[in-house]
C-alpha positions in Angstrom: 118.9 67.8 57.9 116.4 70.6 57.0 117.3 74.3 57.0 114.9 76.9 57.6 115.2 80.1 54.6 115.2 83.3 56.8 112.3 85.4 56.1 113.3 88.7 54.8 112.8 92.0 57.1 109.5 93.9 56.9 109.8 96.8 54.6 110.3 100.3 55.9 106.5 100.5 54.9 105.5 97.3 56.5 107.6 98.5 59.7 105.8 101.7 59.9 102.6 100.3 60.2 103.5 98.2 62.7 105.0 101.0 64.8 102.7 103.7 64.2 105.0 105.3 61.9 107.6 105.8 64.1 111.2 104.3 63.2 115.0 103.8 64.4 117.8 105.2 62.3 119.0 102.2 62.4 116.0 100.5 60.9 116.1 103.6 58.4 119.4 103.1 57.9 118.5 98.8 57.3 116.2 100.0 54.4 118.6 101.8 52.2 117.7 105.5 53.8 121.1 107.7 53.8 121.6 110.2 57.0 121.2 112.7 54.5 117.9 112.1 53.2 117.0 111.6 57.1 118.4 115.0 57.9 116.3 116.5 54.9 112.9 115.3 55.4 113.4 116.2 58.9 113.8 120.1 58.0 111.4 122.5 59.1 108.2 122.2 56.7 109.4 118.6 55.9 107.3 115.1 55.7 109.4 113.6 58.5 109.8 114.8 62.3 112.7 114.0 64.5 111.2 112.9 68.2 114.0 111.9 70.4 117.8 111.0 69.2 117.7 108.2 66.7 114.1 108.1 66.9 111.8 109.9 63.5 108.1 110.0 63.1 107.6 109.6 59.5 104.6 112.0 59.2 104.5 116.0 60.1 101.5 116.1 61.7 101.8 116.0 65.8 102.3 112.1 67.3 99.4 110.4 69.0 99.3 109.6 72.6 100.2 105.9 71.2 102.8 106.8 69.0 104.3 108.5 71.9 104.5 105.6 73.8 106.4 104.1 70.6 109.2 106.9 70.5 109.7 106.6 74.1 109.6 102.8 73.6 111.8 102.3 70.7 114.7 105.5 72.0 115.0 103.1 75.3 115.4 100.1 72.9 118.0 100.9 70.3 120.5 98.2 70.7 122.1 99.0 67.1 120.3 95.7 65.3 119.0 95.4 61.8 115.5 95.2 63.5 115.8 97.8 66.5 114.3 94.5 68.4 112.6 95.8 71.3 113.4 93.4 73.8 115.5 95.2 75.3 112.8 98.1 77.4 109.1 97.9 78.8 107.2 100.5 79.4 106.3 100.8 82.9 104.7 102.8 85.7 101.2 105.0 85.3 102.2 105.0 81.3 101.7 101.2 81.4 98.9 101.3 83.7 97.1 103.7 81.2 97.9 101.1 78.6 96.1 98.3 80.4 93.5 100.3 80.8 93.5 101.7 84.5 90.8 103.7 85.4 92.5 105.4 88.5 95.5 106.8 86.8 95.2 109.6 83.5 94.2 108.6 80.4 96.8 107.9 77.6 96.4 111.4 76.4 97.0 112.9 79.9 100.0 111.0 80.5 102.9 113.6 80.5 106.2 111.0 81.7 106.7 108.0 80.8 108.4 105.7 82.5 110.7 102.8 80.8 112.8 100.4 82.2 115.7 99.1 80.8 119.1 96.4 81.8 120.8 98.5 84.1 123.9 98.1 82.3 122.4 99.8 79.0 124.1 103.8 78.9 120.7 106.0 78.5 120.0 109.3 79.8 116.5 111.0 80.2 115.4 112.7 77.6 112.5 115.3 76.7 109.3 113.1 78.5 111.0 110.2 78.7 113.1 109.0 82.2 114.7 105.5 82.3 114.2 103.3 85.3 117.1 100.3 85.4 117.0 96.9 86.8 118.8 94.1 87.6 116.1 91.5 87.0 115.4 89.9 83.3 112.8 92.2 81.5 109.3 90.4 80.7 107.3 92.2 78.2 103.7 91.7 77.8 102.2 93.0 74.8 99.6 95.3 75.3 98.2 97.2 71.8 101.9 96.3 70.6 103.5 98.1 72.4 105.9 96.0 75.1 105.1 96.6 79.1 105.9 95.3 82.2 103.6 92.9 83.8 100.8 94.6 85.7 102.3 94.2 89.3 105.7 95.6 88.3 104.2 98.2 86.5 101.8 98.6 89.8 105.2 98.6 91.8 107.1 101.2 90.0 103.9 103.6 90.1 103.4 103.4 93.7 106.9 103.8 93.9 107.1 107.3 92.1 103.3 108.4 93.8 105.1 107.8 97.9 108.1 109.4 97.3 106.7 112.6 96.5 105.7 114.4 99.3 102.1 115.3 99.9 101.0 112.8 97.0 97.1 111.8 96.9 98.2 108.3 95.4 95.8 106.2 95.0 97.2 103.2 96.8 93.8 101.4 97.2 91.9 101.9 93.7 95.0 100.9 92.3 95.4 97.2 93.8 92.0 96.8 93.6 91.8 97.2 89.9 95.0 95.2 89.2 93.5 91.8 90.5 90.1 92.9 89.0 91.9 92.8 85.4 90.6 90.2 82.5 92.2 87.3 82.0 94.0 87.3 85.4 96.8 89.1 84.2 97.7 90.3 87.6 97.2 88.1 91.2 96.9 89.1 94.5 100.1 87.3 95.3 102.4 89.1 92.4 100.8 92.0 93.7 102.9 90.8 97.1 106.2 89.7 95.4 106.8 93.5 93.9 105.6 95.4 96.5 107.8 93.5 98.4 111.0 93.3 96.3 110.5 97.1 95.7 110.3 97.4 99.4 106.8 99.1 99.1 105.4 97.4 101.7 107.0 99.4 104.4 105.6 102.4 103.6 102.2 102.6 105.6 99.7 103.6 102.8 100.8 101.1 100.7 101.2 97.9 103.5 97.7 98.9 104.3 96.5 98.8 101.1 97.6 95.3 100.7 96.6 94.2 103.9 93.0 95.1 102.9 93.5 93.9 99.5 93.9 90.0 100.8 91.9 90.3 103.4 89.2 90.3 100.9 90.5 88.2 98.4 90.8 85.9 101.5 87.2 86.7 102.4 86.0 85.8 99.3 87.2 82.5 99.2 86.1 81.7 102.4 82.2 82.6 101.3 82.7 80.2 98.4 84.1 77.3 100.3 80.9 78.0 102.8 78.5 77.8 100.2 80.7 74.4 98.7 80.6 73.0 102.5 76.3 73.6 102.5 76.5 71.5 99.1 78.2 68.5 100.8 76.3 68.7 103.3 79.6 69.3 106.0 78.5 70.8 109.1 79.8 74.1 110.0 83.4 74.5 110.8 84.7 76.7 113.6 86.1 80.1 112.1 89.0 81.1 112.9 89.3 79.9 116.0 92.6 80.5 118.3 94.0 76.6 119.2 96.0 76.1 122.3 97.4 73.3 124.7 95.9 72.6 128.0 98.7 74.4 129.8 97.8 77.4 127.2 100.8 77.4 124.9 99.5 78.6 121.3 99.1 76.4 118.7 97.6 78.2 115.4 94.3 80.0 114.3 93.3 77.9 111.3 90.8 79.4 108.8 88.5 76.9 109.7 88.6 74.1 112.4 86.1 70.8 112.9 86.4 70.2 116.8 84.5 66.8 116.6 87.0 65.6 113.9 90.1 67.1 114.3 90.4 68.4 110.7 91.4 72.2 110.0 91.5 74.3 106.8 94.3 76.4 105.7 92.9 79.1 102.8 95.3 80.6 100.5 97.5 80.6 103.5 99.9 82.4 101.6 97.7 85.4 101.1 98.3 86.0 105.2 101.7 87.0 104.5 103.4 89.7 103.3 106.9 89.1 104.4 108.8 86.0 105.4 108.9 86.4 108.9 104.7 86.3 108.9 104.8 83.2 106.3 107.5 81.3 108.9 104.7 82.3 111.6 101.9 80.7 109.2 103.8 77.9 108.6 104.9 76.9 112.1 101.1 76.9 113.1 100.2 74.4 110.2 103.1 72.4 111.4 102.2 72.1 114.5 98.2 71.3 113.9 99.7 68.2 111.9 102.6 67.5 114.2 99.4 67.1 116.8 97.7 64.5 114.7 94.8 67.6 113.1 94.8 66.8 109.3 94.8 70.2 107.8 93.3 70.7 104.4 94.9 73.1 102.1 92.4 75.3 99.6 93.4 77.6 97.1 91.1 80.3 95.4 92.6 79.3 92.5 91.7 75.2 92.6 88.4 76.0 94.3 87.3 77.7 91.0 88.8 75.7 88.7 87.2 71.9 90.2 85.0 72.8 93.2 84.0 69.3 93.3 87.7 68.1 93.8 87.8 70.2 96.7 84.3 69.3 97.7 85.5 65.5 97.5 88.3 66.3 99.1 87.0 68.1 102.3 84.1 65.3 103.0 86.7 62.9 102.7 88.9 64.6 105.4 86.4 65.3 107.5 85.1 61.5 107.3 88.4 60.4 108.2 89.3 63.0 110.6 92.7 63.8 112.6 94.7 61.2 114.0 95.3 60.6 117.6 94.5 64.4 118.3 95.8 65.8 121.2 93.4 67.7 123.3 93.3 71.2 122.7 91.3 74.4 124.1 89.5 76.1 121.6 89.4 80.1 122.3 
């Protein structure tokens, strides 16, 4: 059996430079520092300045806009551990979005509140700049210039949130979504855009339902030219868009995204992205259903698998479409 030798902590001077100089009591109090030589250099003309409870910036001088985002961060964190582990708050809201970089919200600088969110059971009041926001969920931090947020959507959520409540608010609803999905590294989809707006019940309010609607219709659209320019490369004929299918006796049977008469083969695009709540996805789905239920062979295509093997999808479309549905009933197209 092997054992693993802890690694000793960081030194206070290690620690500070990995929190911008600002420190716990606890951690303080980890590293040999007495209250009372806490309390002295904390006097009026001393080295060391007291920012929240429990919470010191080891330098006179005024904080930077980042190592305000560390007292906030590390007074919302205290869980009494050697380490002050900070696993325990993310910063969230238009502090956050600053963080990431959001170009539609105030710069770091400008940023006057900030928001954190913590386990609801954890006892914290608001203090000076800093308000908690609880939740019932399990935190996720992402890391973002060290400091630990919220993921983009939940950080979009909980902006929004604070922007509609206040009456009269110019929020801005639209730039905001927009620039979310527009991030690097896809740190934020159109569809976890969908699941917090929707489990902060965002998505009744008008502005914000609106927003979204426009949102995927255009992350919709923009598959949708894709897969036409894919379909031209194959060689496929031109699908049908959109087109409203019904029986005979007119009882409706879907609108697929696109629809092969001559074959009986639909497509369903990011079908997913049509719905915001889960009466609209049972809608969605019953359509599909019935398409295959039918005898149409419907095709599913995600934005996501289009981009990573277009010629998978390519393959697989030519392939459908050679086949074709199976013992289709007839059907009006509108």
């Amino acid at each position: 059996m092997s054992y693993r030798i802890p690694s000793p902590p960081p030194s206070l001077e290690e620690l500070a430079k990995r929190q911008q100089n600002v420190v716990t009591a606890s951690q303080l109090r980890a590293r040999g520092v007495p209250a009372r030589i806490i309390t002295e250099h904390c006097r009026r003309g001393g080295p060391w300045r007291r920012m929240l409870p429990r919470v010191y910036l080891l330098q006179s001088a005024e904080p930077t806009p980042e190592q305000r985002m560390w007292v906030a961060l590390l007074y919302a964190a205290q869980n009494g551990r050697e380490e002050g582990r900070r696993e325990g708050a993310v910063i969230t809201g238009a502090a956050a979005l600053a963080l990431y970089g959001f170009t539609v919200v105030p710069r770091l600088p400008a940023v006057t509140e900030v928001d954190v969110l913590v386990p609801r059971q954890r006892r914290l009041k608001d203090v000076g700049e800093v308000r908690i926001r609880r939740t019932e969920r399990e935190l996720v931090a992402r890391s973002v210039h060290g400091l630990a947020c919220a993921p983009v959507a939940r950080a979009v959520a909980d902006a929004l949130a604070e922007w509609t409540a206040e009456p009269g608010h110019s929020a801005p609803v639209r730039e905001v979504l927009r620039e979310a999905v527009a991030l690097p590294d896809n740190l934020c989809t159109a569809r976890e855009l969908v699941v917090e707006l929707t489990d902060s019940g965002l998505t009744g309010e008008p502005r914000v339902r609106a927003a979204l609607d426009e949102l995927l219709a255009a992350e919709r659209d923009l598959v949708l030219d894709q897969l036409g320019r894919l379909m031209d490369e194959w060689l496929l004929p031109a699908p049908l868009n959109a087109p409203e299918l019904r029986m005979r006796g007119g009882t409706y049977i879907a609108v697929p995204d696109l629809y092969w008469p001559e074959r009986g083969v639909a497509v369903e695009v990011d079908s997913e992205l049509r719905c915001v709540s889960e009466g609209e996805a049972a809608w969605v789905r019953g359509g599909q259903h019935r398409m295959e239920y039918l005898g149409i062979r419907v095709v599913y295509v995600s934005g996501a698998g289009l981009a990573a093997d277009p010629d998978a999808v390519g393959g697989e479309l030519r392939e459908a479409y050679r086949v074709g549905g199976t013992d289709v009933v007839e059907l009006l197209v509108v």
